[in-house]
C-alpha positions in Angstrom: 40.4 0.9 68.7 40.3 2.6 72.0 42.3 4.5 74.5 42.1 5.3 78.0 42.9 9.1 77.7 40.2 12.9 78.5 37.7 10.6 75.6 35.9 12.9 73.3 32.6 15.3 74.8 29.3 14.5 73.3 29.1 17.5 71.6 32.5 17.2 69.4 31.9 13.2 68.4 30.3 14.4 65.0 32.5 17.2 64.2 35.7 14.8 64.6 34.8 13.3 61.5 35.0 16.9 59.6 37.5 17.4 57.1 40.0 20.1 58.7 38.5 20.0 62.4 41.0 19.5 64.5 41.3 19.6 68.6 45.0 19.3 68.8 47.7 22.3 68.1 49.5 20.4 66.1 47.9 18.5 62.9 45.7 18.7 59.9 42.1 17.4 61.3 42.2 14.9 58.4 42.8 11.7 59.9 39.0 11.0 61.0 37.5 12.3 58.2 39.4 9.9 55.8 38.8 7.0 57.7 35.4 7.9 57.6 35.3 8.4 53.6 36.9 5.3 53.4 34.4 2.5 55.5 31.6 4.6 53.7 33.1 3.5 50.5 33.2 -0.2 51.4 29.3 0.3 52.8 30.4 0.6 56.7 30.1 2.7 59.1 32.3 4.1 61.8 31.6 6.0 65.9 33.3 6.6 68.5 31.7 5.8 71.9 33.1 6.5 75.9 35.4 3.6 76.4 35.2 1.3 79.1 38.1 2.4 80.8 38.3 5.7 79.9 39.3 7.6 76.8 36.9 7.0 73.5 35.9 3.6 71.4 36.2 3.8 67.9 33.8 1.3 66.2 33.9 0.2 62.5 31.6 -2.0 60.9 32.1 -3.2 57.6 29.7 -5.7 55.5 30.6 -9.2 54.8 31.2 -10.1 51.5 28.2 -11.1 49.4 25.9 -8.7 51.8 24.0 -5.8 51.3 26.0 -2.3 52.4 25.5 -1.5 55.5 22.4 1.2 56.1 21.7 3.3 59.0 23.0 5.2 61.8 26.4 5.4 63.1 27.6 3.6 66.5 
């Protein structure tokens, strides 16, 4: 997923994936961190990058069936 809004500074791309961080006034700083929990649990992996356009990239990578879980860093 991506969008073409301010994107995400370097410094706050690990911390979005914190339970309870949040940078918006309104909201429980959830959202990220249980999407997170969840492609760990299926062996994946998910990042957010500088979109092409603007805004941020969101990146999940899941195993195909039959494969190994996924090992290493995040994109």
């Amino acid at each position: 997923m991506r969008d073409n809004g301010r994107g995400i500074p370097l410094d706050e791309r690990e911390r979005i994936f914190r339970p309870f961080h949040t940078t918006k006034h309104a909201g429980t700083g959830l959202g990220l961190a249980i999407v997170r929990q969840i492609v760990q649990r299926h062996g994946g992996t998910v990042g957010v990058t500088d979109g092409s356009a603007g805004g941020a990239r969101f990146v999940v990578r899941l195993p195909l069936p039959g494969t190994p879980h996924a090992q290493g860093s995040e994109t």
